[in-house]
Z-matrix of the N, CA and C atoms (Angstrom, degrees):
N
C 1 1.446
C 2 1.528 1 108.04
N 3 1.413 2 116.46 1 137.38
C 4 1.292 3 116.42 2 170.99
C 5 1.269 4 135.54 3 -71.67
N 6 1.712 5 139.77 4 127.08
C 7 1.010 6 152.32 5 161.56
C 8 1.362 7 120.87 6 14.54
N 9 1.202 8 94.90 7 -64.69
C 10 1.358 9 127.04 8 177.30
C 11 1.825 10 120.20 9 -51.19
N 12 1.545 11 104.20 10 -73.97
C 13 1.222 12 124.90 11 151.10
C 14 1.533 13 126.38 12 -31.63
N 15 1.530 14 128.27 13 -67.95
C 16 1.347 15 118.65 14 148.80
C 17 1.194 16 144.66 15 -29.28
N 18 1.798 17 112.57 16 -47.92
C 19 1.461 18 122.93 17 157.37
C 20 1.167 19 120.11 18 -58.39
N 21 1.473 20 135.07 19 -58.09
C 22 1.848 21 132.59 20 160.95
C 23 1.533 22 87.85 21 -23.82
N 24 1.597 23 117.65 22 -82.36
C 25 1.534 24 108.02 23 -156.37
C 26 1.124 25 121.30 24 -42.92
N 27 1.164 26 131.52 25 -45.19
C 28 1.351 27 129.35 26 -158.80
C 29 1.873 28 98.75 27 -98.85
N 30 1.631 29 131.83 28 1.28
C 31 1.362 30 127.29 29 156.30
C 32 1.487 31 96.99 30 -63.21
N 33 1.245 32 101.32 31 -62.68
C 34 1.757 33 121.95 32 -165.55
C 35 2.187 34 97.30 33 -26.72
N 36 1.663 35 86.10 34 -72.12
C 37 1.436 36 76.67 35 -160.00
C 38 1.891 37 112.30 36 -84.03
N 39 1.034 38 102.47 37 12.71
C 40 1.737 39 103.25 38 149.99
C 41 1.480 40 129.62 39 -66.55
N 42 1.872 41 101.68 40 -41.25
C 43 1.186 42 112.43 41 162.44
C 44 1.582 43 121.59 42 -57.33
N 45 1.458 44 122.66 43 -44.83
C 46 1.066 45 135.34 44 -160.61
C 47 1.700 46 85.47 45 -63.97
N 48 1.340 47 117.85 46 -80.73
C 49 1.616 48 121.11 47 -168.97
C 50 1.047 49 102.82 48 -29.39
N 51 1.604 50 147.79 49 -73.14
C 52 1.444 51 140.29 50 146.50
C 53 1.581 52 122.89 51 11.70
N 54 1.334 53 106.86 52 -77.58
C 55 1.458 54 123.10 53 -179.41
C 56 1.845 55 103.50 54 -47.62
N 57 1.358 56 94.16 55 -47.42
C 58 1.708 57 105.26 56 -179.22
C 59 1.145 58 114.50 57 -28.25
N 60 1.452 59 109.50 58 -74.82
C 61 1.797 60 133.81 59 164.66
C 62 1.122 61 89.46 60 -19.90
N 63 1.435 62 128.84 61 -95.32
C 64 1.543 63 133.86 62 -146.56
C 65 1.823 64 105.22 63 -59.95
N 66 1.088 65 116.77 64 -39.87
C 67 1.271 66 113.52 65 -172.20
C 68 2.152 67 121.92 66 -62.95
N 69 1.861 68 90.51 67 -33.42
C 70 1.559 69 100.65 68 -142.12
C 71 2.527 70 62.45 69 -94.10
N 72 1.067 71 128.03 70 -24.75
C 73 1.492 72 121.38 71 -179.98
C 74 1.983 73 111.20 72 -74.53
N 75 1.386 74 109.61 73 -20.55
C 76 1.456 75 114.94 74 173.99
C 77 1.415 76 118.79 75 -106.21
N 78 1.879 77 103.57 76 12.96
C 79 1.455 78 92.00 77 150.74
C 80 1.449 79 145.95 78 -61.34
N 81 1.377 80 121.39 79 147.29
C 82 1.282 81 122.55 80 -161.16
C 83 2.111 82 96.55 81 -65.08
N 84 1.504 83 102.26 82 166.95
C 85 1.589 84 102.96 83 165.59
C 86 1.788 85 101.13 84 62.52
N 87 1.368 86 121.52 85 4.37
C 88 1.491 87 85.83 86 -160.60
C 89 1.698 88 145.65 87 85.80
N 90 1.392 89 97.69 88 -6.07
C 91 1.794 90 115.52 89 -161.97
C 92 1.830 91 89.17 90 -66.25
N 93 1.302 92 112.35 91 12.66
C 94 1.607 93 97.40 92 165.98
C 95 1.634 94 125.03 93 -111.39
N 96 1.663 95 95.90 94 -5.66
C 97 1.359 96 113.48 95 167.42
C 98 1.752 97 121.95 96 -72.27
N 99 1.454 98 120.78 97 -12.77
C 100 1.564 99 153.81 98 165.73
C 101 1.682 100 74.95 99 -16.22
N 102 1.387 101 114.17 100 135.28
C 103 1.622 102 107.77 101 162.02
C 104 1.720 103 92.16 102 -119.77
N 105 1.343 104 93.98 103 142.24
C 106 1.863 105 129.37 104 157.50
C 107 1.273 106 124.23 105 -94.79
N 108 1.321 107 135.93 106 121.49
C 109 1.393 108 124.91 107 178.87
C 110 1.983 109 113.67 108 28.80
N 111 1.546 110 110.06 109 54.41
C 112 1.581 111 116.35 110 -178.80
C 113 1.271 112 127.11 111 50.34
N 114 1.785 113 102.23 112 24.09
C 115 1.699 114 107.73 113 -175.17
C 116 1.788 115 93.65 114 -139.54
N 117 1.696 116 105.76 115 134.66
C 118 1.539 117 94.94 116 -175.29
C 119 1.914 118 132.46 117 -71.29
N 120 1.170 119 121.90 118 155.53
C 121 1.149 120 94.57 119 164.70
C 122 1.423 121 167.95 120 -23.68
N 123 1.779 122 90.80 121 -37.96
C 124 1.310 123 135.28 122 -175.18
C 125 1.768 124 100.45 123 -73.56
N 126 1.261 125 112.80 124 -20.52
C 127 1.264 126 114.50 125 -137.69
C 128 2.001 127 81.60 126 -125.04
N 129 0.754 128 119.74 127 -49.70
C 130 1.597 129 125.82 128 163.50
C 131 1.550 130 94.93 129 -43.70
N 132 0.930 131 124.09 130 -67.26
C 133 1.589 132 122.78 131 -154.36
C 134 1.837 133 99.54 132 -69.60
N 135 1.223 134 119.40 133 -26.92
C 136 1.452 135 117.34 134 -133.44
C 137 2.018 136 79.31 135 -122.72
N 138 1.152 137 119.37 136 6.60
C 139 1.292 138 114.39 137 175.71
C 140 1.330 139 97.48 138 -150.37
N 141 1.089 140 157.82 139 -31.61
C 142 1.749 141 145.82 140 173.99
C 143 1.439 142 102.90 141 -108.82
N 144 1.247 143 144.42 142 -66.96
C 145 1.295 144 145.53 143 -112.54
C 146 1.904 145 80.01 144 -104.81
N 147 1.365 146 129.72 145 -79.90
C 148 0.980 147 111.79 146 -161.53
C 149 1.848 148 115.02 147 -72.32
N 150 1.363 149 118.00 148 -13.66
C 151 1.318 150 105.02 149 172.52
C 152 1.390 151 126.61 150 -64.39
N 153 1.343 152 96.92 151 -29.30
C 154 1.638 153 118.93 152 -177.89
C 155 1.644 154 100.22 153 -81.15
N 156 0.966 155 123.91 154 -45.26
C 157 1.624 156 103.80 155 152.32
C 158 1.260 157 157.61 156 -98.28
N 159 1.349 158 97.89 157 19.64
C 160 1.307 159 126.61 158 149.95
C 161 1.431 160 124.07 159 -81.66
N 162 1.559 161 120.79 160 -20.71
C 163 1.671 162 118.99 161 143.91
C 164 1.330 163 102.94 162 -60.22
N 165 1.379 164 119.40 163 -66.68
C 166 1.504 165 99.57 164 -151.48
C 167 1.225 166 127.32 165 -75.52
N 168 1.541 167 128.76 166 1.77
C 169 1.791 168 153.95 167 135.32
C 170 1.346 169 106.23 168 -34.22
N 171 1.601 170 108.56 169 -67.98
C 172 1.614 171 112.90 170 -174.60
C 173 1.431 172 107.65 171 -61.48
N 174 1.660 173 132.20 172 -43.01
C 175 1.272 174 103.86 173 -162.73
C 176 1.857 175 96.13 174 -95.75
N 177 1.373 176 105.48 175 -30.97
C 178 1.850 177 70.08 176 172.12
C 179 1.415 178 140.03 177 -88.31
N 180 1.484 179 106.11 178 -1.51
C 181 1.545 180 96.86 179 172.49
C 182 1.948 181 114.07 180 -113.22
N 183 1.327 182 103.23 181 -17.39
C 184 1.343 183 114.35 182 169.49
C 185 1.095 184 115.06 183 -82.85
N 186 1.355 185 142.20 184 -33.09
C 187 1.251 186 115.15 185 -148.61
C 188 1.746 187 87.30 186 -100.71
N 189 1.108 188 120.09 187 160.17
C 190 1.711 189 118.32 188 -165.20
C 191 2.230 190 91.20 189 -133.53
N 192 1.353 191 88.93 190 159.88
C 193 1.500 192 107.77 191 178.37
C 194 1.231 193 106.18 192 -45.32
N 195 1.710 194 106.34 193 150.54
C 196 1.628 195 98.46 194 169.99
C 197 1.565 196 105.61 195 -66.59
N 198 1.294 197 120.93 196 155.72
C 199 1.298 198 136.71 197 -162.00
C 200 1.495 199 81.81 198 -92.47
N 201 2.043 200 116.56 199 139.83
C 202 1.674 201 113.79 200 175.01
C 203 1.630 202 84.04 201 -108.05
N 204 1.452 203 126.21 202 133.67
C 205 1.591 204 132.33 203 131.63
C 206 1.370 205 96.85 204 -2.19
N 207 1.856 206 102.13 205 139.29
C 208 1.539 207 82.63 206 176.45
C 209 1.963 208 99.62 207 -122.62
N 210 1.230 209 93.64 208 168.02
C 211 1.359 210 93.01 209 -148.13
C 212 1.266 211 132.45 210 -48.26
N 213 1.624 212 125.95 211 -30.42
C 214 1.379 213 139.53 212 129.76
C 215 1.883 214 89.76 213 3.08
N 216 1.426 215 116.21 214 -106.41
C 217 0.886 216 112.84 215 -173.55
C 218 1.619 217 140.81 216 -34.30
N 219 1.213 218 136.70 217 -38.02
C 220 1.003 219 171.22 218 93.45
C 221 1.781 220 109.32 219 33.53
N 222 1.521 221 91.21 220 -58.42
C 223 1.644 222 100.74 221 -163.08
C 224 2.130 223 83.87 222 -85.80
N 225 1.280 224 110.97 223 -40.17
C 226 1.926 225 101.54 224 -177.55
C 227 1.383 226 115.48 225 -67.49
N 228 1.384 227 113.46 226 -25.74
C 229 1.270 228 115.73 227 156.95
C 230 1.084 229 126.46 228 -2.13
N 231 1.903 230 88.32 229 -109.59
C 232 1.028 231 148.74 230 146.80
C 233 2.383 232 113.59 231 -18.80
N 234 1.391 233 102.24 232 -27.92
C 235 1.211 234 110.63 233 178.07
C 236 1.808 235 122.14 234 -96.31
N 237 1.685 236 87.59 235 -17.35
C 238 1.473 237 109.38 236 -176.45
C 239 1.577 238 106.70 237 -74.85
N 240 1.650 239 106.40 238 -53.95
C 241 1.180 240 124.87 239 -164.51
C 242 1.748 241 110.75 240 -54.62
N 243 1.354 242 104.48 241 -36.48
C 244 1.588 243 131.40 242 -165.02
C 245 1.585 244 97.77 243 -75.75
N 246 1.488 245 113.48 244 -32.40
C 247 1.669 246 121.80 245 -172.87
C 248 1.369 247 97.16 246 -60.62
N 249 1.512 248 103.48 247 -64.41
C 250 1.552 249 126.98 248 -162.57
C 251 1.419 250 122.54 249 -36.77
N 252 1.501 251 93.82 250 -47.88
C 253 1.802 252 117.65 251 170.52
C 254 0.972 253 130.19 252 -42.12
């Protein structure tokens, strides 16, 4: 898959976790006030659940290969070093 392509994906669903917040806070009734262990839903999602997957978004679809010198470079290097000698 291309570079390119992976990064969209993994903007995409950064946005989405984002959107989450706003969506799971404009529920109707309140259904985000729901308490968990004396902390609200809203507040689960918006402090563990989406930060914690918002690492694991960033490092697997953002973070990209180490970049190698490309060989152009590589070979002047390699031609510099040989001068120097």
């Amino acid at each position: 898959m291309r570079a390119v392509t992976t990064r969209a994906i993994g903007s995409v669903l950064l946005s989405m976790l984002l959107a989450g917040f706003l969506l799971l806070g404009a529920l109707p009734n309140h259904l985000a006030s729901i308490r968990f262990g004396g902390l609200s839903v809203l507040w689960w999602y918006g402090g563990v659940l989406a930060p914690v997957l918002a690492v694991l978004v960033a490092v697997r679809w953002l973070a990209g290969p180490p970049s190698a010198p490309p060989p152009n470079a590589q070979r002047q290097a390699l031609r510099q070093a040989q001068r120097q000698e």
